[in-house]
mmJSON file of the N, C-alpha and C atoms, coordinates in Angstrom:
{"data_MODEL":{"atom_site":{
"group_PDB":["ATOM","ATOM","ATOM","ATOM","ATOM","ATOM","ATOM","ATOM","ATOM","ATOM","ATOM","ATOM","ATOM","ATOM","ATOM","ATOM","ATOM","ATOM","ATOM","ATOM","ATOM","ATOM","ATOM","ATOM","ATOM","ATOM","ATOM","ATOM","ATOM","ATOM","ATOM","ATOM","ATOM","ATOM","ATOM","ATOM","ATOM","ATOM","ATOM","ATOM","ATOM","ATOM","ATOM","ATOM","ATOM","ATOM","ATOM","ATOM","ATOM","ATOM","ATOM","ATOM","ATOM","ATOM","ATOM","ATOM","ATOM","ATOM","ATOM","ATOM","ATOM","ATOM","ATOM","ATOM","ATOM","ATOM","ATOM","ATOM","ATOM","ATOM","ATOM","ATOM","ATOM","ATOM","ATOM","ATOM","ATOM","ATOM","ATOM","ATOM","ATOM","ATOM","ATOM","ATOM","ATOM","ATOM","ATOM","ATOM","ATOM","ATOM","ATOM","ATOM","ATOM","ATOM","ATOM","ATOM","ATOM","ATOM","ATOM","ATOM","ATOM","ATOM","ATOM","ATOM","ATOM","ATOM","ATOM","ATOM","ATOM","ATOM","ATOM","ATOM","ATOM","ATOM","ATOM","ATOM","ATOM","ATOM","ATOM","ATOM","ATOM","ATOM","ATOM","ATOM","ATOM","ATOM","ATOM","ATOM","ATOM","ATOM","ATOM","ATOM","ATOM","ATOM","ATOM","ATOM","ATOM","ATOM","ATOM","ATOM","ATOM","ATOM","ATOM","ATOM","ATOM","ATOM","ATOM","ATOM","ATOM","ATOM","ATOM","ATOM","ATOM","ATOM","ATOM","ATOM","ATOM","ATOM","ATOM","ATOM","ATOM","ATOM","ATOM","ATOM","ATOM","ATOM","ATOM","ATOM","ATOM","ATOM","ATOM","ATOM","ATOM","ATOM","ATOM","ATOM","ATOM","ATOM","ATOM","ATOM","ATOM","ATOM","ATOM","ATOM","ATOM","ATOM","ATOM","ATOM","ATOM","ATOM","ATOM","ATOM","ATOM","ATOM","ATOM","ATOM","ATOM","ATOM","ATOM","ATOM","ATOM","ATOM","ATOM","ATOM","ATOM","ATOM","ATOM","ATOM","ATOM","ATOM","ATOM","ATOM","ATOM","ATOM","ATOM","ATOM","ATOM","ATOM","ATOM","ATOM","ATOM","ATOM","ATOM","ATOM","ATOM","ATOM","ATOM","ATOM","ATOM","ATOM","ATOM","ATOM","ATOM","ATOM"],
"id":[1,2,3,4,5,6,7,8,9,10,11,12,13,14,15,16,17,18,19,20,21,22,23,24,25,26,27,28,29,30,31,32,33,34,35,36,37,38,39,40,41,42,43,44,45,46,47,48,49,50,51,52,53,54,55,56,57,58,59,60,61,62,63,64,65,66,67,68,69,70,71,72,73,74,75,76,77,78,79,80,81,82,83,84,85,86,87,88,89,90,91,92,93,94,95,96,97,98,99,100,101,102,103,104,105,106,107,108,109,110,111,112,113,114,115,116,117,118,119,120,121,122,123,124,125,126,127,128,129,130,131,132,133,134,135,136,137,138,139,140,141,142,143,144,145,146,147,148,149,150,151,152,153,154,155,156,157,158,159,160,161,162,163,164,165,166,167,168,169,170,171,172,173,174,175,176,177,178,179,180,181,182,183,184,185,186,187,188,189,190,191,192,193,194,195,196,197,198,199,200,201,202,203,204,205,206,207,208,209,210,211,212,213,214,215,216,217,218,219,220,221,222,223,224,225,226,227,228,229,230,231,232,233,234],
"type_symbol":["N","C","C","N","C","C","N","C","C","N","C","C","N","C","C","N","C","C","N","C","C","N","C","C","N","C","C","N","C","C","N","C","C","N","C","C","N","C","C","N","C","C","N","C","C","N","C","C","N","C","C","N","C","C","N","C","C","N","C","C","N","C","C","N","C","C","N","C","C","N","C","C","N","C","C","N","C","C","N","C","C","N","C","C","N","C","C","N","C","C","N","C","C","N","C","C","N","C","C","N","C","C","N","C","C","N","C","C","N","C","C","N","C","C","N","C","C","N","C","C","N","C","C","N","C","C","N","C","C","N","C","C","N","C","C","N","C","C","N","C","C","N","C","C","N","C","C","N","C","C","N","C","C","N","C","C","N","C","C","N","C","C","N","C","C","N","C","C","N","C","C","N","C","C","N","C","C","N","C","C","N","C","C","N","C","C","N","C","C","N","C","C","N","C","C","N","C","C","N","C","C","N","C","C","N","C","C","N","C","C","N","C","C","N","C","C","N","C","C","N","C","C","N","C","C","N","C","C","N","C","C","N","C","C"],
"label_atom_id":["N","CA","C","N","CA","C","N","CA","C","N","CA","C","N","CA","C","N","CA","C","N","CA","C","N","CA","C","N","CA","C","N","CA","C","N","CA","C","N","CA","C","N","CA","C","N","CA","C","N","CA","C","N","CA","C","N","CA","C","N","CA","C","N","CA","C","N","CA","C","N","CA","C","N","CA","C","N","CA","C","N","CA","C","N","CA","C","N","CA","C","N","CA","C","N","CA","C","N","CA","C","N","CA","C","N","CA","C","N","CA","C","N","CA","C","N","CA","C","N","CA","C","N","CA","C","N","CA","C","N","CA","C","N","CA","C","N","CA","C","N","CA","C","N","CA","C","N","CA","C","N","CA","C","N","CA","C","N","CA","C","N","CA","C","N","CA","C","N","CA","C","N","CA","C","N","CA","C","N","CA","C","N","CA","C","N","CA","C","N","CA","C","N","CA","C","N","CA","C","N","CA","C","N","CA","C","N","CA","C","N","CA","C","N","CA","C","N","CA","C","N","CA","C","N","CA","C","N","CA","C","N","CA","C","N","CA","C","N","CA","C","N","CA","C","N","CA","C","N","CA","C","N","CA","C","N","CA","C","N","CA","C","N","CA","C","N","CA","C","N","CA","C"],
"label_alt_id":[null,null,null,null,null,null,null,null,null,null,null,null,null,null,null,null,null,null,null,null,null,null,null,null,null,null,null,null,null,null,null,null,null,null,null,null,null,null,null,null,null,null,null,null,null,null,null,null,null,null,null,null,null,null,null,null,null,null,null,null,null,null,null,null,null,null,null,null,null,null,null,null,null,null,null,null,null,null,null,null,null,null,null,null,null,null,null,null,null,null,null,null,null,null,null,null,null,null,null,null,null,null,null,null,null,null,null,null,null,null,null,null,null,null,null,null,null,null,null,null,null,null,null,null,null,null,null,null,null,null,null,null,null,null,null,null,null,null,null,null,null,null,null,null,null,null,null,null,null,null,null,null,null,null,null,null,null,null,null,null,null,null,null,null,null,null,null,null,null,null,null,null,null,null,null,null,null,null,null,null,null,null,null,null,null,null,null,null,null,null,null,null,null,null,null,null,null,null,null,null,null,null,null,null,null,null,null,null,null,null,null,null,null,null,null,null,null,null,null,null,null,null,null,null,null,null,null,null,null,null,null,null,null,null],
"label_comp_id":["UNK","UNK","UNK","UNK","UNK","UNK","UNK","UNK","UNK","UNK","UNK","UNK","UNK","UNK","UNK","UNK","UNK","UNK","UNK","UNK","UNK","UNK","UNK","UNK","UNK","UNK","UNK","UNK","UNK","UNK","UNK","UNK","UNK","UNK","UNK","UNK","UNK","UNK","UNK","UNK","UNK","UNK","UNK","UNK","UNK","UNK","UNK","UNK","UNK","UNK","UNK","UNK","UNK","UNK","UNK","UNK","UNK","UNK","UNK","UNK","UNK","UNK","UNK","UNK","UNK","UNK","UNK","UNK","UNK","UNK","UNK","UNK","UNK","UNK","UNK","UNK","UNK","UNK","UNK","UNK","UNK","UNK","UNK","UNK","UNK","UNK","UNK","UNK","UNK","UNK","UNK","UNK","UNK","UNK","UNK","UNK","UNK","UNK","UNK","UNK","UNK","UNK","UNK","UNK","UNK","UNK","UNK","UNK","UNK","UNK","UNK","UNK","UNK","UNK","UNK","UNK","UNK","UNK","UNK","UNK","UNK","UNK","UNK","UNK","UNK","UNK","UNK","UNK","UNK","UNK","UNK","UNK","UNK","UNK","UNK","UNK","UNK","UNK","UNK","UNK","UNK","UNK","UNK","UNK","UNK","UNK","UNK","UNK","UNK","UNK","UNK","UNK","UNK","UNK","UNK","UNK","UNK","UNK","UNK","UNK","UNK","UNK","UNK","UNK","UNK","UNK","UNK","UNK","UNK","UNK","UNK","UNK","UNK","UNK","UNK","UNK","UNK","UNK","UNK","UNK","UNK","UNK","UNK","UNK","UNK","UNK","UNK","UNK","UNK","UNK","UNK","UNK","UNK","UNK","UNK","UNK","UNK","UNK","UNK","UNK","UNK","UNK","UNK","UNK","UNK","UNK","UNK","UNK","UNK","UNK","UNK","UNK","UNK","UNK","UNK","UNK","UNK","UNK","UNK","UNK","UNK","UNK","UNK","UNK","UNK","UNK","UNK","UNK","UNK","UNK","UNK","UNK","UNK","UNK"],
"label_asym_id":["A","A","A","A","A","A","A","A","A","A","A","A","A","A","A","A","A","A","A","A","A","A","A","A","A","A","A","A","A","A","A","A","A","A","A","A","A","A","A","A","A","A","A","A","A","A","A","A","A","A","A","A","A","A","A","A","A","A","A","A","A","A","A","A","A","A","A","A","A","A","A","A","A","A","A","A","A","A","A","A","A","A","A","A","A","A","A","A","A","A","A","A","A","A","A","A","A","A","A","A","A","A","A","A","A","A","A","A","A","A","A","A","A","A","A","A","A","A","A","A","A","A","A","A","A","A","A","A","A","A","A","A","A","A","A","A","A","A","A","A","A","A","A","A","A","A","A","A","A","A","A","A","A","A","A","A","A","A","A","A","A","A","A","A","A","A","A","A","A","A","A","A","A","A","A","A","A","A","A","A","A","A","A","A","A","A","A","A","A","A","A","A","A","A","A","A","A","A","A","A","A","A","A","A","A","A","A","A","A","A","A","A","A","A","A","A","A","A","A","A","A","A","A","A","A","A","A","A","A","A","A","A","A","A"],
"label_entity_id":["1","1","1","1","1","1","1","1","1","1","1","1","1","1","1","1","1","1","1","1","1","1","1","1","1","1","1","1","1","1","1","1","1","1","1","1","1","1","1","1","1","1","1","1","1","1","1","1","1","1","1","1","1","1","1","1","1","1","1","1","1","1","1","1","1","1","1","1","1","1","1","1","1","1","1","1","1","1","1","1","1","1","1","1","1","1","1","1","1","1","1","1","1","1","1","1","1","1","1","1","1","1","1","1","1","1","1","1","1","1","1","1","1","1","1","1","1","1","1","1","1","1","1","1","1","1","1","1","1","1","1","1","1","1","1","1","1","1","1","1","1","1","1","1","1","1","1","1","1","1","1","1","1","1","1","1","1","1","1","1","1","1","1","1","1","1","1","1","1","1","1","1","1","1","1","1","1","1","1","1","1","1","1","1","1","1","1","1","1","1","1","1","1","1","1","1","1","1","1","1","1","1","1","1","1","1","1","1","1","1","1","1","1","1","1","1","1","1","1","1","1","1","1","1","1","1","1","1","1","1","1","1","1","1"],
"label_seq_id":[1,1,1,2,2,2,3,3,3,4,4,4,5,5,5,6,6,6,7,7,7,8,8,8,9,9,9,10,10,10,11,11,11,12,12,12,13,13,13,14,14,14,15,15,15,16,16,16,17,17,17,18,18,18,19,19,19,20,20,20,21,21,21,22,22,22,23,23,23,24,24,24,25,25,25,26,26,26,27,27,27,28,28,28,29,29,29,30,30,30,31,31,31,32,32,32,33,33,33,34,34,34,35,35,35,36,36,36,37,37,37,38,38,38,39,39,39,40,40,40,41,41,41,42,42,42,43,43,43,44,44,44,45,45,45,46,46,46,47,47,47,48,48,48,49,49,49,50,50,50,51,51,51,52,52,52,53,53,53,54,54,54,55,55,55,56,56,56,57,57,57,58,58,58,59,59,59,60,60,60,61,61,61,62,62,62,63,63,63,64,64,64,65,65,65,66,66,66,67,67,67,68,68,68,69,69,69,70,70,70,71,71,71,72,72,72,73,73,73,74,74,74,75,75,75,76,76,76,77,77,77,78,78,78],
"pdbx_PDB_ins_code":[null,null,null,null,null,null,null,null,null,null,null,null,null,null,null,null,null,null,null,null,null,null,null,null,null,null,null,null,null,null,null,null,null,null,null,null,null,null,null,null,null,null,null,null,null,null,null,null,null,null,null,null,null,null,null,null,null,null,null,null,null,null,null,null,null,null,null,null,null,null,null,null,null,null,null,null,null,null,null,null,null,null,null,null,null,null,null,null,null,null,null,null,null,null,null,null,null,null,null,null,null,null,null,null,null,null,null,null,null,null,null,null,null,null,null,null,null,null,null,null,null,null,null,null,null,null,null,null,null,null,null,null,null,null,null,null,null,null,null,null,null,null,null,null,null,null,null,null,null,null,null,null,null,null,null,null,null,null,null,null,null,null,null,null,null,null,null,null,null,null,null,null,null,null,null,null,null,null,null,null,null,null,null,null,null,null,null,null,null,null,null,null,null,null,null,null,null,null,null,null,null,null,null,null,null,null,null,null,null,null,null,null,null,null,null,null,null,null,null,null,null,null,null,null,null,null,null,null,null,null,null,null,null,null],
"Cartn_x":[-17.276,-18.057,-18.62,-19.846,-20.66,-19.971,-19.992,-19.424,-20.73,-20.341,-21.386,-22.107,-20.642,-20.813,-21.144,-20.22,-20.677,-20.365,-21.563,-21.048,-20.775,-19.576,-19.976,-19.95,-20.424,-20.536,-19.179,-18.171,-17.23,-17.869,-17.118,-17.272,-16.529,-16.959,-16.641,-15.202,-14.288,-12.864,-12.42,-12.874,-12.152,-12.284,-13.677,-13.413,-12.49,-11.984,-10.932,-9.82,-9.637,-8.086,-7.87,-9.127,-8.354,-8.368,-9.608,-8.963,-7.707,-7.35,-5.967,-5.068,-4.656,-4.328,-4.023,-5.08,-5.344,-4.641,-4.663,-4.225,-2.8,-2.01,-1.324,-0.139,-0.621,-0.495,-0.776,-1.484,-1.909,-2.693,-3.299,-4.324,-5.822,-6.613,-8.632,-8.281,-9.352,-10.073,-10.612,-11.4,-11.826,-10.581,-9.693,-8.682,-7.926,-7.842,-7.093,-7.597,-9.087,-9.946,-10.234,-9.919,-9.932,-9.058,-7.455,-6.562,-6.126,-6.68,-6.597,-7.889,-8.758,-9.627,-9.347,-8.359,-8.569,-7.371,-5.917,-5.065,-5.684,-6.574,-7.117,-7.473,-8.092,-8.956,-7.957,-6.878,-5.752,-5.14,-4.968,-4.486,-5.082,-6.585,-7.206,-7.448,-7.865,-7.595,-6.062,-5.196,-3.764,-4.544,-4.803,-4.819,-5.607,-6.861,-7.173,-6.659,-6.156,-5.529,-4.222,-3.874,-2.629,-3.353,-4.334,-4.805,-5.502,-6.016,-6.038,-5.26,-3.588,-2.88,-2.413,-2.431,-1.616,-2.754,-4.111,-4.893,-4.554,-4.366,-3.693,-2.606,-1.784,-0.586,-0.607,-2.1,-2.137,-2.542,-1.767,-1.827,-2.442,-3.75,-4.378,-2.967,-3.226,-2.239,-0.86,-0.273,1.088,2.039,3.309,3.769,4.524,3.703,4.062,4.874,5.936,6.714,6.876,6.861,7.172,7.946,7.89,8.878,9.809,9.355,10.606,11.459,11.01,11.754,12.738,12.498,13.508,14.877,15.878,17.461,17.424,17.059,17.237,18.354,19.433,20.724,21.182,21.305,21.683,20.768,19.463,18.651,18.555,19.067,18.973,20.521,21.288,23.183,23.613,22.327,22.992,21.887],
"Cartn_y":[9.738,9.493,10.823,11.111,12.392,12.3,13.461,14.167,13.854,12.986,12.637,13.753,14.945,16.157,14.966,14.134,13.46,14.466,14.939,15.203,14.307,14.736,14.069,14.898,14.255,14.976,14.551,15.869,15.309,15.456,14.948,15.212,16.841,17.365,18.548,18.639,17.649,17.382,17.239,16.234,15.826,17.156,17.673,19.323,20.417,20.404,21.228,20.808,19.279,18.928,19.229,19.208,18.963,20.554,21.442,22.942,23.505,22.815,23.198,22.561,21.518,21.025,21.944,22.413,22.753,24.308,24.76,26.161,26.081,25.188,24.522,24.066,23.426,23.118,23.785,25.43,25.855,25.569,24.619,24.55,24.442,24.315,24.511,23.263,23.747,22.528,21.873,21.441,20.677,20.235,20.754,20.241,19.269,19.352,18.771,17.266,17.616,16.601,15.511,16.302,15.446,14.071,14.863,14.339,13.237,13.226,12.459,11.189,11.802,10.441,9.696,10.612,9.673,8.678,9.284,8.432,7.161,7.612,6.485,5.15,5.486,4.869,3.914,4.573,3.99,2.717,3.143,2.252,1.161,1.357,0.439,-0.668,-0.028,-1.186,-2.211,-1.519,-2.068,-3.127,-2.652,-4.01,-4.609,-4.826,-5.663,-6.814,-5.848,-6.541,-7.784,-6.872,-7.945,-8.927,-8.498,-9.57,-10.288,-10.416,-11.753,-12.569,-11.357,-12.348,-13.498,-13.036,-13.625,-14.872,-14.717,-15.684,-16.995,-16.446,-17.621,-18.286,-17.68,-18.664,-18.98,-18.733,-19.463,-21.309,-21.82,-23.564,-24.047,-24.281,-24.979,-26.235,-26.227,-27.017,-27.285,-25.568,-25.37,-24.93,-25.177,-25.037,-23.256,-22.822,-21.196,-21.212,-20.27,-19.615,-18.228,-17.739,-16.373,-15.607,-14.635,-13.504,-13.326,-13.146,-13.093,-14.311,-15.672,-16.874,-16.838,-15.779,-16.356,-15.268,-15.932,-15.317,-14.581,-13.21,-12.782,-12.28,-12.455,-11.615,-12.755,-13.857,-15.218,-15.098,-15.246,-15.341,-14.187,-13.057,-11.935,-11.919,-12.455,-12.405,-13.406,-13.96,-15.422,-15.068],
"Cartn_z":[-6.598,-5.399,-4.899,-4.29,-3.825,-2.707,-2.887,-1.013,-0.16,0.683,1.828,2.935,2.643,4.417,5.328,5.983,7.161,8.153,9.188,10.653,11.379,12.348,13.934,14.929,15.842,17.474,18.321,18.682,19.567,21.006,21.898,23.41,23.503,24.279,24.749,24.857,25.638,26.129,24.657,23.863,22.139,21.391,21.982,20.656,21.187,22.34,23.074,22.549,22.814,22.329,20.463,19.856,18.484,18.204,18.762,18.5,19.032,20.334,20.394,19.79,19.165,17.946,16.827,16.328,15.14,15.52,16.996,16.855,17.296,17.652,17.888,16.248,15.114,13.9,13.114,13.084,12.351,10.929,11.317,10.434,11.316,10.166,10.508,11.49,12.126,13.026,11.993,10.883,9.731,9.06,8.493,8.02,8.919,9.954,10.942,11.224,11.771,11.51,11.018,9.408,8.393,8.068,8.529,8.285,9.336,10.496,11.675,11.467,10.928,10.837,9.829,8.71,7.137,8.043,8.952,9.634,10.201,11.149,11.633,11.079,9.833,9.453,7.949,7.478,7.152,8.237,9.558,10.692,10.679,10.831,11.12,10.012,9.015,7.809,7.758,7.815,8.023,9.304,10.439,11.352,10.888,10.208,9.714,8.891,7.555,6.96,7.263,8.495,8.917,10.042,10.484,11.435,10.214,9.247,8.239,8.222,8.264,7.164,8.355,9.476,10.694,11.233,10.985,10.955,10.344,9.05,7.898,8.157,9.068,9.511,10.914,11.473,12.89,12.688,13.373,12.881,14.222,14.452,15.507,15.992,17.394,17.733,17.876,17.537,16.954,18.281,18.744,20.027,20.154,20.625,20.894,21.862,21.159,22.359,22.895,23.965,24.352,23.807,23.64,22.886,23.861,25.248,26.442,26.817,26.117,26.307,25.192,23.866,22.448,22.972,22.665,22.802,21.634,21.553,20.173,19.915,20.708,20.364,19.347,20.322,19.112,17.939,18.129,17.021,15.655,15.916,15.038,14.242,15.221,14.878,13.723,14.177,12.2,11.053],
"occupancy":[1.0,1.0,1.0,1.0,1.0,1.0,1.0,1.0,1.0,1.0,1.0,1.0,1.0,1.0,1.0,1.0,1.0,1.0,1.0,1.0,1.0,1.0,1.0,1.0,1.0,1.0,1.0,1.0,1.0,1.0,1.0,1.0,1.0,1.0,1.0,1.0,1.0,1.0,1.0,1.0,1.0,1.0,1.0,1.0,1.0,1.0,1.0,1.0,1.0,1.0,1.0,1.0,1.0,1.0,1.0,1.0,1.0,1.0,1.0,1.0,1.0,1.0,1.0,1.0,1.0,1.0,1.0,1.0,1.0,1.0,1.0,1.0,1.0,1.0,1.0,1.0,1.0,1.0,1.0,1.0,1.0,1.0,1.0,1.0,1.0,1.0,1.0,1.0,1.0,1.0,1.0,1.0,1.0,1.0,1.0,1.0,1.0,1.0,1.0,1.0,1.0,1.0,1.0,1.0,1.0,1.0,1.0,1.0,1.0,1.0,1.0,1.0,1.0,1.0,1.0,1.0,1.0,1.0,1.0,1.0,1.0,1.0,1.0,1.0,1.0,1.0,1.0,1.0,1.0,1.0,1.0,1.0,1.0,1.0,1.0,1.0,1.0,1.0,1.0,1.0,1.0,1.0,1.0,1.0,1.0,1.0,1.0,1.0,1.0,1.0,1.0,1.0,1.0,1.0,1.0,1.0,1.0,1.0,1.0,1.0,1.0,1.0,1.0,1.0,1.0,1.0,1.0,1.0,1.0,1.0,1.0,1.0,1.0,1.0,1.0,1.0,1.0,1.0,1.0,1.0,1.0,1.0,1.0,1.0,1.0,1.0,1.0,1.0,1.0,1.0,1.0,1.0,1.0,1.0,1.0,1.0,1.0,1.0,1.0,1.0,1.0,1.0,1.0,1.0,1.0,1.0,1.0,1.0,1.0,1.0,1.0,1.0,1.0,1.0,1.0,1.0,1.0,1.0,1.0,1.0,1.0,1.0,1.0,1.0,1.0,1.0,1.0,1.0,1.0,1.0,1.0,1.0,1.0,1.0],
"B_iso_or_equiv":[0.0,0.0,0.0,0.0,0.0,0.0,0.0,0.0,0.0,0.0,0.0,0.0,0.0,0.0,0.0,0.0,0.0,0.0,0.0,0.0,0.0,0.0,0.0,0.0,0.0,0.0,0.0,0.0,0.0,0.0,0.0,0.0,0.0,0.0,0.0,0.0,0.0,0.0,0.0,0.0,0.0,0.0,0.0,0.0,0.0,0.0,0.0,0.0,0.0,0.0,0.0,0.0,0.0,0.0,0.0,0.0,0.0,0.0,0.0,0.0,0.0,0.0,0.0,0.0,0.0,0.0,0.0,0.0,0.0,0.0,0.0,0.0,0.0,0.0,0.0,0.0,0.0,0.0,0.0,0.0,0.0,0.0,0.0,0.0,0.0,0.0,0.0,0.0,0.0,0.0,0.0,0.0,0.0,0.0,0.0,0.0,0.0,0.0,0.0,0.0,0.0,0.0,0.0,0.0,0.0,0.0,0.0,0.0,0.0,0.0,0.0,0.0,0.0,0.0,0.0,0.0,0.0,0.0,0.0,0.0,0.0,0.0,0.0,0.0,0.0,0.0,0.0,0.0,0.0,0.0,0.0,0.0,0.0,0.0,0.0,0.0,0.0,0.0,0.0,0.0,0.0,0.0,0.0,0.0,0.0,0.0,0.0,0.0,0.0,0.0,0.0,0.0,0.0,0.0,0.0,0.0,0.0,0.0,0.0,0.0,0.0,0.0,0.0,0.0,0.0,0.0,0.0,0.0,0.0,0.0,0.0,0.0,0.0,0.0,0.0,0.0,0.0,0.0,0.0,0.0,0.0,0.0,0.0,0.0,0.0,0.0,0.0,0.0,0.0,0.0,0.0,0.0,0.0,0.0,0.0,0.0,0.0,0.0,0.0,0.0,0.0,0.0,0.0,0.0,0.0,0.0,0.0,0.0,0.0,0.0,0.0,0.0,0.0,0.0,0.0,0.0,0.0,0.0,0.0,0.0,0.0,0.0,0.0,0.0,0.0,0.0,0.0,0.0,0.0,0.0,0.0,0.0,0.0,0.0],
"pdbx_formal_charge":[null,null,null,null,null,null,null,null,null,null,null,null,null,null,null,null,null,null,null,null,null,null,null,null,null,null,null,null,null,null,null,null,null,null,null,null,null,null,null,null,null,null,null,null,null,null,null,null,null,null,null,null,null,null,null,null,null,null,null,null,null,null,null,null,null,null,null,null,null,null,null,null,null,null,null,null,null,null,null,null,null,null,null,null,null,null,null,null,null,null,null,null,null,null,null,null,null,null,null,null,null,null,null,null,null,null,null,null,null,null,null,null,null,null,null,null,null,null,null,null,null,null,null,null,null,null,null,null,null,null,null,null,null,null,null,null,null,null,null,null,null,null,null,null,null,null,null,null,null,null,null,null,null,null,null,null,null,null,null,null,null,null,null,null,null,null,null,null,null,null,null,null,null,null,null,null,null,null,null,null,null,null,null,null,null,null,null,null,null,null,null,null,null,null,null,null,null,null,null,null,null,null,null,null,null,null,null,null,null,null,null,null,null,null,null,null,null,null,null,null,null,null,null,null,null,null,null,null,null,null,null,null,null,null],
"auth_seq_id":[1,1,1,2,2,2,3,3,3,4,4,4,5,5,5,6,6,6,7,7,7,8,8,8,9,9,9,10,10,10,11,11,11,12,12,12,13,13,13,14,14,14,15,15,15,16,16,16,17,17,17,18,18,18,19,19,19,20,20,20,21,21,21,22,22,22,23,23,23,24,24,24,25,25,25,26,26,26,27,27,27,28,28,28,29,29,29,30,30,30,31,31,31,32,32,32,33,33,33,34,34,34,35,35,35,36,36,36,37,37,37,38,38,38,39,39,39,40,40,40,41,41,41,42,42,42,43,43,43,44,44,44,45,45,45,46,46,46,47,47,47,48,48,48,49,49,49,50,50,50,51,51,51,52,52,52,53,53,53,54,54,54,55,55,55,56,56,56,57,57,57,58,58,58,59,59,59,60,60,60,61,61,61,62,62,62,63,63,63,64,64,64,65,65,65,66,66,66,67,67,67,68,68,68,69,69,69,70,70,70,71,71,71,72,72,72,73,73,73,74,74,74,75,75,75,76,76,76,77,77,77,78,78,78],
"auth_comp_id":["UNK","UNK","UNK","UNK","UNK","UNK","UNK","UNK","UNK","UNK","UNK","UNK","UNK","UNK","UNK","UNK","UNK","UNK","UNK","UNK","UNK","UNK","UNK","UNK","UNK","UNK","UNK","UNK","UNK","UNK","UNK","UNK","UNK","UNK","UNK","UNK","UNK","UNK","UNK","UNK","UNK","UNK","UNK","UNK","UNK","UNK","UNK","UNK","UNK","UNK","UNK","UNK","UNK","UNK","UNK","UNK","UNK","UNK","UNK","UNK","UNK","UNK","UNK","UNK","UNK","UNK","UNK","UNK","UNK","UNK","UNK","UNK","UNK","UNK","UNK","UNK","UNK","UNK","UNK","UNK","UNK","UNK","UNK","UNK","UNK","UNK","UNK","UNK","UNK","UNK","UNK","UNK","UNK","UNK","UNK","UNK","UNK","UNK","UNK","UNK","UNK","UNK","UNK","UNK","UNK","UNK","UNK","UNK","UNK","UNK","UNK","UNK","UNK","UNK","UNK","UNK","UNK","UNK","UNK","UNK","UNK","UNK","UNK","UNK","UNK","UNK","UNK","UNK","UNK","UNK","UNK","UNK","UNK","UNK","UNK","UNK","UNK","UNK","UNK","UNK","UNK","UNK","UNK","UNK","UNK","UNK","UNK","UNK","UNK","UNK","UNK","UNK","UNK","UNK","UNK","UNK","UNK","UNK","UNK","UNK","UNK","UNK","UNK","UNK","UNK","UNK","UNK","UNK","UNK","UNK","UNK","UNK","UNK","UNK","UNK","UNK","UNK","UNK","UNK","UNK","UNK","UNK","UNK","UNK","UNK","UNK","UNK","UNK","UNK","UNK","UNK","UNK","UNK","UNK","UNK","UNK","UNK","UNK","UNK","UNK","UNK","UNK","UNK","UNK","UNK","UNK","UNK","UNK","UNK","UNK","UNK","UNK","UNK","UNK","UNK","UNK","UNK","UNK","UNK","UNK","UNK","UNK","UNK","UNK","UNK","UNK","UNK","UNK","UNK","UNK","UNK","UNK","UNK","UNK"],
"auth_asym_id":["A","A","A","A","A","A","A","A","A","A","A","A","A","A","A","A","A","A","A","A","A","A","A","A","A","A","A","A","A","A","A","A","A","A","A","A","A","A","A","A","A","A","A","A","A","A","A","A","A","A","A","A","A","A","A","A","A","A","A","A","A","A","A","A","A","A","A","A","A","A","A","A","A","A","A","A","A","A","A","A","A","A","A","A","A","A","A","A","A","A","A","A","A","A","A","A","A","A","A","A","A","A","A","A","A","A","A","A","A","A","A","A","A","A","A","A","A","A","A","A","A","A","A","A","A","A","A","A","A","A","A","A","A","A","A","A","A","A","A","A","A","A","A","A","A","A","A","A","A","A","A","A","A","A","A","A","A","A","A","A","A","A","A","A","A","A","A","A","A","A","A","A","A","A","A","A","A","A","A","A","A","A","A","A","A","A","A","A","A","A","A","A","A","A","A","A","A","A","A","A","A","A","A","A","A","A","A","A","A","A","A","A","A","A","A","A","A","A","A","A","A","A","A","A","A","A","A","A","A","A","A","A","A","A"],
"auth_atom_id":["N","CA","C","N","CA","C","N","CA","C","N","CA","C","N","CA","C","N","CA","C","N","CA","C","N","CA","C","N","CA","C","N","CA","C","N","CA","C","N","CA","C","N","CA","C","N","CA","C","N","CA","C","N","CA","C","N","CA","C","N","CA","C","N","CA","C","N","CA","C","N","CA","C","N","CA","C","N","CA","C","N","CA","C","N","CA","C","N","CA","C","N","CA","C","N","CA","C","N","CA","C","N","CA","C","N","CA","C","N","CA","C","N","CA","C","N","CA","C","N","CA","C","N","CA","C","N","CA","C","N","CA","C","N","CA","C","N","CA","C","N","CA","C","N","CA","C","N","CA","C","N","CA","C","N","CA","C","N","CA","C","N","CA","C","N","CA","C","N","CA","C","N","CA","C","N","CA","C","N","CA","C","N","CA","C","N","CA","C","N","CA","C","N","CA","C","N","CA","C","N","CA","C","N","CA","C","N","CA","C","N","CA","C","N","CA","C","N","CA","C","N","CA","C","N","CA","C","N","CA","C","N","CA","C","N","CA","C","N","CA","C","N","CA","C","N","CA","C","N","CA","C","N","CA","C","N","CA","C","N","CA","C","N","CA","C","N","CA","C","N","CA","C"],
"pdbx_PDB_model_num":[1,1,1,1,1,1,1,1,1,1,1,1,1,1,1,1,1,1,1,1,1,1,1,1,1,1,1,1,1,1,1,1,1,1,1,1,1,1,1,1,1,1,1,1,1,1,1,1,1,1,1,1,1,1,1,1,1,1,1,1,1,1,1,1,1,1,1,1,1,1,1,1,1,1,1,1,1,1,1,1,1,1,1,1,1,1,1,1,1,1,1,1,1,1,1,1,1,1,1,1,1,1,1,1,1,1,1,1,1,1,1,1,1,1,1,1,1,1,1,1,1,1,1,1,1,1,1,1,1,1,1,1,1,1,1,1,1,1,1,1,1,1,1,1,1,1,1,1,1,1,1,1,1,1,1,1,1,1,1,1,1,1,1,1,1,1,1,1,1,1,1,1,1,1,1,1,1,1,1,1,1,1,1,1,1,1,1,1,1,1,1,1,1,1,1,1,1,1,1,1,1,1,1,1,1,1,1,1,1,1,1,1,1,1,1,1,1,1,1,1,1,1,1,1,1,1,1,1,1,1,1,1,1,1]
}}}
């Protein structure tokens, strides 16, 4: 694949925080960069992917319950 060189434009406040970051972590402000967007962008696929999978087992019409209504001490103990 060709190296694209994508730029972007941070906000003034985002290019402060990631140079102090980077001077902070000792590494480049580009390296740093790098590694935080490739994160991101790992994350976000993951939510995708799992918001598919959780699509697939949503059942129109199905009786939901609260997470604060389930007894999970009982429920996790068997």
């Amino acid at each position: 694949m060709a190296n694209l060189g994508t730029s972007i434009a941070l906000s003034r406040e985002t290019s402060h925080q990631l140079a102090e970051l980077a001077e902070l972590t000792k590494q480049s402000v580009q390296e740093l960069a790098e590694r935080l967007i490739r994160e991101a962008i790992e994350l976000e696929e993951e939510d995708i992917l799992l918001s598919a999978v959780a699509d697939e087992y949503d059942i129109e019409g199905a009786k939901k319950t609260k997470s604060e209504d389930v007894d999970w001490d009982t429920l996790l103990s068997t």
